[in-house]
N, C-alpha and C positions, 0 to 999 in steps of 0.2 A: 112499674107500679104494682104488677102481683103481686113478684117475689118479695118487694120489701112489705105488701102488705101481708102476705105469709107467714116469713120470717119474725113482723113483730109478731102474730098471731102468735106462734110457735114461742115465744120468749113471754108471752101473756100479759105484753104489754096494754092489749082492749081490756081484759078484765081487770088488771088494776085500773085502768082510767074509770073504768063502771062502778069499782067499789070507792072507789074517792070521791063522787060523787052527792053521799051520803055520810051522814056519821053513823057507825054501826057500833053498837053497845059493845061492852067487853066481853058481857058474858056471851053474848050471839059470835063475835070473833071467834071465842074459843071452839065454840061448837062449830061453827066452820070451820076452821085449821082442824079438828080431831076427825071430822067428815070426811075434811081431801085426805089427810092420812091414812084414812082407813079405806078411801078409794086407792090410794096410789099399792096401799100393801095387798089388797085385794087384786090386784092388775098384776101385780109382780109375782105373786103364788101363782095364778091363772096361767102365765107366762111360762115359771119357772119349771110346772105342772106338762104345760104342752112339749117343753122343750124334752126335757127326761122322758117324758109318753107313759105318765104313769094313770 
């Protein structure tokens, strides 16, 4: 029971069921999706930064 509740974690299946839950305007979508992208690219330079060791 962990691992498959993990696994969905990891695949984000809770947070889609949470945001479906709701109707969330267009223009608030957009500004979410431009948030997580600009978390995911900010995560990825952090990364890409530690790995080079610059």
């Amino acid at each position: 029971m962990r691992a498959m509740k993990k696994k969905l974690q990891r695949e984000g299946v809770f947070k889609e069921m949470k945001q479906r839950r709701a109707y969330e305007k267009p223009s608030e979508k957009k500004a979410r999706l431009l948030n997580e992208a600009t978390r995911r690219c900010k995560k990825m330079l952090r990364k890409k930064i530690e790995i080079q060791g610059y």
